[in-house]
Every structure is written in C-alpha cells, then in structure tokens.
C-alpha positions in Angstrom: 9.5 -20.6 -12.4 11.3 -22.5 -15.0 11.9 -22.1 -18.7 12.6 -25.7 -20.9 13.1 -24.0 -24.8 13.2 -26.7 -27.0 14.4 -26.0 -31.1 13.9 -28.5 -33.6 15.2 -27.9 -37.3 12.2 -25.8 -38.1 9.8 -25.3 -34.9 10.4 -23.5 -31.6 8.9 -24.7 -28.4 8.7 -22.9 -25.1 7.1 -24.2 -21.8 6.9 -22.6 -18.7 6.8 -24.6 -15.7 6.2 -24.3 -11.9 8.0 -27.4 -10.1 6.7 -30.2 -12.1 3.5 -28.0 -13.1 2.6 -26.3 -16.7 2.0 -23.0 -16.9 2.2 -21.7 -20.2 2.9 -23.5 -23.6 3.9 -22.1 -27.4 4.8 -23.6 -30.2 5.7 -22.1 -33.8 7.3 -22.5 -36.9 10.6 -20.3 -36.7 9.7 -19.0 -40.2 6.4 -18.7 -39.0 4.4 -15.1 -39.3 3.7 -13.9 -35.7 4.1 -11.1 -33.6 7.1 -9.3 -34.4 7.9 -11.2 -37.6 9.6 -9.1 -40.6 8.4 -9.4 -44.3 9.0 -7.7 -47.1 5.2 -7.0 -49.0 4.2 -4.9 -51.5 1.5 -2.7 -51.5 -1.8 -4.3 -53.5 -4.3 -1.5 -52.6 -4.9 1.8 -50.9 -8.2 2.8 -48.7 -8.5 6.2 -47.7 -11.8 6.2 -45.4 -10.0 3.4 -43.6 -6.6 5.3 -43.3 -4.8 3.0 -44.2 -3.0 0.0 -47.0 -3.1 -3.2 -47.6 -0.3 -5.3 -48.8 0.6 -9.0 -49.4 3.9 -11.0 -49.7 2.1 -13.4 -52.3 0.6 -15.3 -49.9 -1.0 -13.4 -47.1 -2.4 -9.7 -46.7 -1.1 -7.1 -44.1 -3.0 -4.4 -42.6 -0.6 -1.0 -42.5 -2.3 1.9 -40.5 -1.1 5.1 -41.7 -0.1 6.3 -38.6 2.6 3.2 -38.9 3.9 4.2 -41.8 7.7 5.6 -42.2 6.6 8.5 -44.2 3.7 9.5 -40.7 7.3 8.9 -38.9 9.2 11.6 -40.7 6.0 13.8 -40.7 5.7 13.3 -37.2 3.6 15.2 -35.6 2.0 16.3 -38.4 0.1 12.8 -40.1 -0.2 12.9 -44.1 -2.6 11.1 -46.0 -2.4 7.2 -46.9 -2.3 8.4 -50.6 1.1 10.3 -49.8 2.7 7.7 -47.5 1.8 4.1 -50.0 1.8 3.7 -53.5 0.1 1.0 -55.1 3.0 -1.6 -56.2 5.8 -0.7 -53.6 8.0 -2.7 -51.5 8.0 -2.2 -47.8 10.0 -3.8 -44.6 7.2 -4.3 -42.2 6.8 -6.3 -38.8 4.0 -7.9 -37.4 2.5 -6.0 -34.5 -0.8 -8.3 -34.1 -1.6 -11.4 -35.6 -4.8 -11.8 -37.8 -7.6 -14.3 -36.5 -10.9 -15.2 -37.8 -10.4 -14.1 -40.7 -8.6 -11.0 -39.8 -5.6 -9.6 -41.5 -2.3 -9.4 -39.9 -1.5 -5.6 -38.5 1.6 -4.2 -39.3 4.1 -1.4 -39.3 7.2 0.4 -41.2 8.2 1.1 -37.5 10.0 -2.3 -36.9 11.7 -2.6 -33.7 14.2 -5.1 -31.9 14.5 -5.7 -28.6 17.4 -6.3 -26.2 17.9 -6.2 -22.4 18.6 -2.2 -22.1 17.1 -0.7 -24.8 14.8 -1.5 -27.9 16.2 -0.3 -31.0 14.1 1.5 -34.0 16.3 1.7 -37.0 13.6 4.1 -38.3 11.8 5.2 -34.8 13.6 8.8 -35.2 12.9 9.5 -31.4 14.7 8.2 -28.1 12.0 7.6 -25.8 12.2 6.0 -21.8 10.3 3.7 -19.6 8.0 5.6 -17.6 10.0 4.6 -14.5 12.4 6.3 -15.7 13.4 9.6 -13.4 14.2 12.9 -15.4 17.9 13.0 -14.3 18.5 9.2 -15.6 16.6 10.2 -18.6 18.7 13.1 -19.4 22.1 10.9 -18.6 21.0 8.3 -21.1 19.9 10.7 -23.8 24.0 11.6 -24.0 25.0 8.1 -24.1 24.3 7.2 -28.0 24.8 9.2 -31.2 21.8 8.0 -33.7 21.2 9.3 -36.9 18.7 11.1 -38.4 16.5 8.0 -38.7 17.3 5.9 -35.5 15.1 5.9 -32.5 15.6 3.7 -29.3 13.4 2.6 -26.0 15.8 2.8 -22.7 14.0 0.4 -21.1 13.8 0.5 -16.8 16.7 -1.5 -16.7 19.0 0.6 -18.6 19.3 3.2 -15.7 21.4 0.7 -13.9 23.6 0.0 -17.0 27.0 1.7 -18.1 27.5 3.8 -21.0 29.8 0.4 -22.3 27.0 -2.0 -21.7 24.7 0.0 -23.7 26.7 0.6 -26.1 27.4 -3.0 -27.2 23.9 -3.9 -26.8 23.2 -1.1 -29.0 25.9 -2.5 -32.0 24.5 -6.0 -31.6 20.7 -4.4 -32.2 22.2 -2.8 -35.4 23.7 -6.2 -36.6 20.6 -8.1 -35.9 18.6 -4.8 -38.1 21.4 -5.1 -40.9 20.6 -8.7 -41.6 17.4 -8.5 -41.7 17.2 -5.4 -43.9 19.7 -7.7 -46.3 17.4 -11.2 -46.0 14.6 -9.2 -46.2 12.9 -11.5 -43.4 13.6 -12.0 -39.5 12.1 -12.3 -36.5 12.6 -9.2 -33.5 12.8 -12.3 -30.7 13.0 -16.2 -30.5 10.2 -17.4 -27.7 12.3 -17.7 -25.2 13.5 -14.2 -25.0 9.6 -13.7 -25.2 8.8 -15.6 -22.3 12.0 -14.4 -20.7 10.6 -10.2 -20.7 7.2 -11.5 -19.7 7.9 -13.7 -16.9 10.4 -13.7 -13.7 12.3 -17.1 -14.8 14.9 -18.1 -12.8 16.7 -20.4 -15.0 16.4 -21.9 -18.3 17.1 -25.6 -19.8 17.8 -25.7 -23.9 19.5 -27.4 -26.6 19.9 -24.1 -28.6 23.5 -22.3 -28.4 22.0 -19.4 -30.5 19.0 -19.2 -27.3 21.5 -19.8 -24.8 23.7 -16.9 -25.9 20.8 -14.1 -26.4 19.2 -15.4 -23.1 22.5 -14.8 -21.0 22.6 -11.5 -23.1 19.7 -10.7 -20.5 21.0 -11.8 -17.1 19.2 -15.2 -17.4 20.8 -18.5 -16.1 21.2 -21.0 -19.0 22.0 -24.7 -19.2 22.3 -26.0 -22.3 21.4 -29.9 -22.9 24.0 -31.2 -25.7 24.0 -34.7 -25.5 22.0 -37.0 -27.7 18.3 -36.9 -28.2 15.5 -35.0 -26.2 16.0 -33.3 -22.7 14.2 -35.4 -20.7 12.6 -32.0 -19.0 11.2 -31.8 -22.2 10.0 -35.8 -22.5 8.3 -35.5 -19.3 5.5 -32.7 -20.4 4.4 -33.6 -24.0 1.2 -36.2 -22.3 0.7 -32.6 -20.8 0.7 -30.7 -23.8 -1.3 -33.4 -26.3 -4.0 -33.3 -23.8 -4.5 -29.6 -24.5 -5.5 -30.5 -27.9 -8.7 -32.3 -26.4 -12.0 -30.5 -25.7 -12.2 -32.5 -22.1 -10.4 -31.2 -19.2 -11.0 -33.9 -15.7 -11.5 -32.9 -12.4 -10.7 -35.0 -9.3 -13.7 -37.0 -8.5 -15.1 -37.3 -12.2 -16.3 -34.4 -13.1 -15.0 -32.6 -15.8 -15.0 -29.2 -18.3 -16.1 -29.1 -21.7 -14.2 -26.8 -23.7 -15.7 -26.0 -27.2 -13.8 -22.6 -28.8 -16.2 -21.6 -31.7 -15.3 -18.3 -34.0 -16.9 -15.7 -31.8 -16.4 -17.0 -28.5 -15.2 -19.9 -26.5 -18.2 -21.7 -24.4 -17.3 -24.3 -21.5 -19.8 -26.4 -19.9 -18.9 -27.9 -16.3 -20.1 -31.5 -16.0 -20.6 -33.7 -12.9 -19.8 -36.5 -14.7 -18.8 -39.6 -12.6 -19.0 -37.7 -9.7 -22.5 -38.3 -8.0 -23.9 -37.0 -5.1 -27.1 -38.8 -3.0 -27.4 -36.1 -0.6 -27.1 -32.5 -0.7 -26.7 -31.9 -4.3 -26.5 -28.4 -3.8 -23.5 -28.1 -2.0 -21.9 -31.1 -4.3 -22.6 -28.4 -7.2 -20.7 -25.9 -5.5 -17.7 -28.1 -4.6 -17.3 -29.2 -8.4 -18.2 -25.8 -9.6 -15.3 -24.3 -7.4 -13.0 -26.6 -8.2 -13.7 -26.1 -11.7 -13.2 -22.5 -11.7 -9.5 -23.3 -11.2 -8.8 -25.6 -13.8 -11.2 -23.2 -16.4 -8.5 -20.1 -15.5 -5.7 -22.9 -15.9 -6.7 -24.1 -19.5 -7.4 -20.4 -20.8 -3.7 -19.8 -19.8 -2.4 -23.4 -21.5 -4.4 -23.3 -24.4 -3.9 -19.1 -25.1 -7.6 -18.8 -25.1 -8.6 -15.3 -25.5 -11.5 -13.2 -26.1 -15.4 -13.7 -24.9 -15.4 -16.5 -22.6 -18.9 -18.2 -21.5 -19.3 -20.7 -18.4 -21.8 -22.8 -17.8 -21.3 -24.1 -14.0 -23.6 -26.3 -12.3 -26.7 -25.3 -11.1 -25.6 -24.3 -7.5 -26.8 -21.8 -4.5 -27.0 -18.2 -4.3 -23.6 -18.5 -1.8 -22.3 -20.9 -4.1 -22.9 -18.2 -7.2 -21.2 -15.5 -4.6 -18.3 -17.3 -4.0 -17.6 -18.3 -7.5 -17.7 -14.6 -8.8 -15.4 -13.3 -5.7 -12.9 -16.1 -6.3 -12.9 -15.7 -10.2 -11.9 -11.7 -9.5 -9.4 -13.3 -7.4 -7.9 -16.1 -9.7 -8.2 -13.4 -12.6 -6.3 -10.6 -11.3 -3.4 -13.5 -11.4 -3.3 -14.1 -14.5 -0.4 -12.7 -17.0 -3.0 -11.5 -19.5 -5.7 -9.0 -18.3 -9.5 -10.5 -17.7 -12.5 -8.7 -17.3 -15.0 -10.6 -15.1 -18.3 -10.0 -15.5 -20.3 -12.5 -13.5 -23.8 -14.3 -14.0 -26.5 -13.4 -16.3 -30.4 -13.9 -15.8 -29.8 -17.4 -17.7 -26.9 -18.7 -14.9 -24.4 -18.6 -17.6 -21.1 -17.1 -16.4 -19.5 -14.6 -18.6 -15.6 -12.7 -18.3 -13.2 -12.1 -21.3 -10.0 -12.5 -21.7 -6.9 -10.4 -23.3 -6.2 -11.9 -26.5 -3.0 -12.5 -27.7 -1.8 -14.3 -30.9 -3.9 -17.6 -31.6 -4.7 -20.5 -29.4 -3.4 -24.2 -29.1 -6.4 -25.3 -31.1 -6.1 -22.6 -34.0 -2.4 -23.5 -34.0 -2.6 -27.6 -33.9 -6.2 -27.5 -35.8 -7.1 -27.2 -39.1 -10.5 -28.6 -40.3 -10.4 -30.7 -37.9 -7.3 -32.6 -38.1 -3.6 -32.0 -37.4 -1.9 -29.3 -38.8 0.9 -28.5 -40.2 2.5 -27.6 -37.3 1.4 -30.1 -35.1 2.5 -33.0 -37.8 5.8 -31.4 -37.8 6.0 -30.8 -34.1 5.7 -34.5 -33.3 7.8 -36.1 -36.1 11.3 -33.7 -35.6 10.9 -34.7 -31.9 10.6 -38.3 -32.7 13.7 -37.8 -35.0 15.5 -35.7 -32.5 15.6 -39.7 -31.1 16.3 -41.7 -33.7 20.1 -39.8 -33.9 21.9 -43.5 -34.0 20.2 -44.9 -37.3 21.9 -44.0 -41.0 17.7 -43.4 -42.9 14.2 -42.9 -41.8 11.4 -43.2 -44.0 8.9 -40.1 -43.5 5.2 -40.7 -44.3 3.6 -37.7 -45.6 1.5 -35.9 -47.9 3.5 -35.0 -51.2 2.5 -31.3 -49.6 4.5 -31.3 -47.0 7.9 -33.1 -47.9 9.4 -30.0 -47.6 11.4 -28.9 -44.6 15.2 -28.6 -43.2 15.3 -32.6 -42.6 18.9 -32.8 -44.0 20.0 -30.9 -40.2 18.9 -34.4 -38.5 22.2 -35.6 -39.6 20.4 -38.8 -41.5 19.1 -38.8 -45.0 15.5 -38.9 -45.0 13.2 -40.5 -47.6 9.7 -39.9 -48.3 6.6 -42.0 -48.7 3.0 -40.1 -49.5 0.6 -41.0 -46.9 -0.7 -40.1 -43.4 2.2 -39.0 -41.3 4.2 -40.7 -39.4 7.5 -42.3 -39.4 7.2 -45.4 -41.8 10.3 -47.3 -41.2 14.3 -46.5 -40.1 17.3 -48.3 -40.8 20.1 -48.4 -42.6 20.3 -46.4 -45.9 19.9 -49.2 -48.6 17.1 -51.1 -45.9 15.2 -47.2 -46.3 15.8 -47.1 -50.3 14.4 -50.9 -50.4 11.5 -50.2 -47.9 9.8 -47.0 -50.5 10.7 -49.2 -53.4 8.5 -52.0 -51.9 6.2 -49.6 -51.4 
C-alpha cells in the first residue's frame, strides 16, 4: 500500500491507495479540532452526577471526564471529586480524545499525549507504561533508559525494544520540543494525517509535497519522496473524480445496478438497486449476483466515506442460499476491515443489519453542511486549483464575505476577493485582477 499526503496552505489530505485503487480518504483543516487536537478552554460549568466538566474555547464545548483530569492523575489511584479537580472559570490545556457528532460534545482530557515511533510521551502522564508485547526483561531495560520528572509519563511502544538507549533518547527530546511549543501557542495537534495513517496501516512508501511530513515520516522508518516541482503531484490529480464521487449518494455496479447510500442522524440506510440491469429469466439467481456483488462495494464505501455506526442493507429480494452466502461472505469481508464490524445478519423484514466502529466523522458530515459544500470542501477545491495556477501574478477568488479568510498570501500570488458563490472568478496579471473586481 501507498501513501500520497497532499498539504495545501490550510488543509491536509491523506489517501491510501492499493495499485491504482482507493482505500481510505481524509481530509481536514490543519487548524481543524479532531482527534488529538490541543486547545486551551476554560471551564463554563461543573456536573457532579455526571462526573465530570464542561468547558468551551468561545466557540465549541468540551466534555472533560474526571477521571481525565490532571488533578485524578496526581491522585492516582485514589479519584477525587469533579468539584476538587475543576473550578468554574479556569484555563486548562486539553486534547481531543473523540470527536463530538450529532450533536455531541467533543471528549477530552488534561492527559495530552504525543506520539513518536518508540515511545509516546505524557508531559503530565506521571507513569511509564509498555506495550503489552512487551517481555518483563525488555520492560525492566527500558524503565532505566529515561530520567522523567515528577510529572512526565511515557508509552514504550513494541518497537522500542529493538531501539538503543541513543535512539530513544532523541526521540524522547524531540517529544519534549513538540510539548514545549504547544504548551507556549497554547494550540497543536499530537500528529499530521499522515503519521496517522502511517501507525495504522503497513505503507510501504509515501509521495508528498510537505518537507515538515517528509521529515516526521522518515522519523518512523517510512520511505518518503517528496514532489517539489510546480503544481499538483499528478498521483494526487489522478484520484480527486474518485474522491468527488464519494460525496454522491449513488455508488454503480457493473451491469447497472447500483447502491443507494442515504446516512441519516441515527443510522446510515443503503438500498441495493437492479437498476439497468435486467434479467428475463431466473430473477432469483440475478438477485443474488447483484446482491453479492454489492456486498463488496457496500464494505468499500463504509471504508471511503468513514461511515460508522448502525448500518442497514436493503439487498434484493433473493433465495434462502443467496441470504446464506451474503451473511457468510459479509463475516468474511468484515473481519478485513481496519475498523472493527459487528455483523448481525437479516431480520424477519429481509433488511440486513451490522455496525460499524465509528471513528471521527464521515465524508458527508465533513463536505456537507445543509446540504451544500462546506467550508472545507470549498476550500479543499480552490487551494488545489491554485496550487496550479503558480505562473500567474493575481487570481480573483469568489466567495462569501464569510470566508475571505485564510493563509492565501502562501500561494505566492496576491489574491483578491469578489463576494459570491465560490470559485475562481478570473487570473491575470495584478492591475488585469484590480480592474476585473472594480468592474464588478
């Protein structure tokens, strides 16, 4: 498998690939709030039957667990109460452990880590922990390699058993840098997506145009090439028709038939179709044949698209055998998948049902919002299409007065703005620009 990590001036975009095949897609804002981002937020309310505080940066609320706190931490293993640990009006340094959906606040915790190839590094964990796969005589060598303070913790992870005392020690410094900065901005992020994808994934190489990705990503043993010329990587250019089709509710089939993928606040529903694809004789075993070849492409777009969470099928009405099959091979096609999936099988209405881990939000929470583009997806598309427009002196941006913010001084040409439905207006030289939103 293949990694192509593409950075624009303010979004991140990693996609896995298998030969010329997707695998897996995500796309973010890099000062976007996601797993593992670090905010400061003060505390707005305490509530003890829930154990727990609620805080906000301003803008969005944070759920902190008391058994996350720093003060459960120093207590450790004794737990205090949520009125001893928070008071109403403080500031605290959390990281985002899961991300809030439907409505749901952001979790969070006082225990913010970063990660690296040997160990992960808790400048407040207070505890040196080991990967279970550990053995008790490594575990005892590495507890004599580092000298923390009182307040450090780390994580050897597997890996570290095959490291040397040096090796650990420099990843070990870098970990602190990386802590000190943030603890100064007051906001980071533990990983960039590739390093993400990197832990979760066996990759064998990695194509960017990032020097700050290439350099963490050869910090863990991954081969990097790094694309510097002049616009897009053309690994890159050759999957976005991939990608924009994940934003439609239609996924085809050979033949004609196709799934219908409608993702509704509860659950996600998909309805398999026969569409074009009529049979004369035999419809049975035509059902079956569409509705197995469906059950591929249905385990393929929960992956793309991020879907987790309750997932209901509605295959064709096919035979008993055909029903048999589909719920072995599902078992089978969902024991592959990265995230874990619980299939259930049919109920008394024919309706298919399995769930899905969930992790983060999907394409369509990300690129959706009340049904049109969002932010993110407006941005996504227009600092690629700049990424190619590199030889001109001005561009004219079309957007909504909203959204004229943003690093677009980093495309190396000034940028002008024009309010209106985005998209890029007009380019040329730098008087042709000032002319064009004068006209206008």
């Amino acid at each position: 498998m293949k990694l192509i990590y593409e950075r624009t001036p303010s979004i991140e975009r990693a996609m896995l690939v298998d030969g010329e095949r997707l695998l897996e897609v995500e796309e973010r804002f890099i000062d976007q709030l996601s797993v593992g981002t670090i905010v400061e937020a003060a505390v707005e309310r305490i509530h003890p039957s829930l154990g727990a505080a609620f805080l906000t940066d301003g803008a969005t609320t944070f759920f902190l667990p008391i058994a996350e706190t720093l003060r459960a931490l120093a207590a450790y293993p004794d737990v205090p109460t949520i009125g001893q640990a928070a008071v109403v009006g403080e500031k605290r340094l959390v990281q985002v452990t899961k991300e809030g959906i439907n409505g749901k606040h952001h979790k969070v915790t006082e225990n913010i880590r970063f990660g690296g190839r040997y160990v992960v590094y808790f400048p407040y964990g207070r505890r040196q922990l080991y990967s279970r796969k550990l053995d008790l005589v490594t575990q005892d060598r590495l507890s004599k390699v580092f000298t923390l303070n009182e307040t450090e913790g780390v994580l050897f992870r597997t890996e570290s058993g095959q490291a040397s005392p040096q090796a650990l020690q420099e990843e070990l410094e870098l970990l602190r840098a990386r802590a000190r900065d943030v603890e100064q901005n007051r906001f980071g992020q533990d990983e960039l997506l590739c390093e993400q994808f990197a832990r979760r994934h066996a990759i064998e190489s990695v194509m960017t145009n990032d020097a700050e990705a290439k350099r963490r990503l050869e910090r863990l043993d991954v081969p990097v090439e790094r694309h510097v010329g002049k616009g897009r990587m053309k690994e890159a250019l050759r999957l976005d028709d991939a990608i924009e089709k994940l934003e439609s509710r239609v996924a085809w089939l050979e033949g004609g038939a196709y799934v219908l993928i409608e993702q509704v606040e509860t659950m996600t529903v998909i309805d398999v179709n026969s569409g074009k694809n009529v049979a004369v004789k035999d419809k049975g075993r035509a059902a079956d044949t569409i509705n197995e070849a469906a059950l591929y492409t249905v385990m393929e777009q929960l992956r793309l698209r991020n879907i987790g969470g309750m997932v209901v099928i509605d295959f064709l009405r096919g035979s008993k055998d055909g029903q048999t099959r589909l719920l072995k091979k599902m078992k089978e096609v969902g024991a592959r998948d990265p995230r874990r999936v619980e299939v259930y099988g049919f109920t008394k209405m024919g309706l298919f049902e399995l769930s899905r881990e969930r992790t983060g939000r999907s394409i369509q929470d990300r690129m959706v919002r009340d049904g049109r583009p969002s932010k993110l997806a407006v941005f996504s598309r227009l600092e690629r299409a700049l990424l190619d427009l590199g030889t001109h002196d001005a561009v004219v941006l079309s957007l909504p007065q909203k959204w004229q913010d943003g690093n677009w001084d980093a495309f190396g040409f000034e940028v002008l703005f024009v309010d209106g439905e985005p998209g890029i207006a007009f380019f040329g030289t730098v008087e042709e620009c000032q002319n064009f939103v004068q006209r206008r």
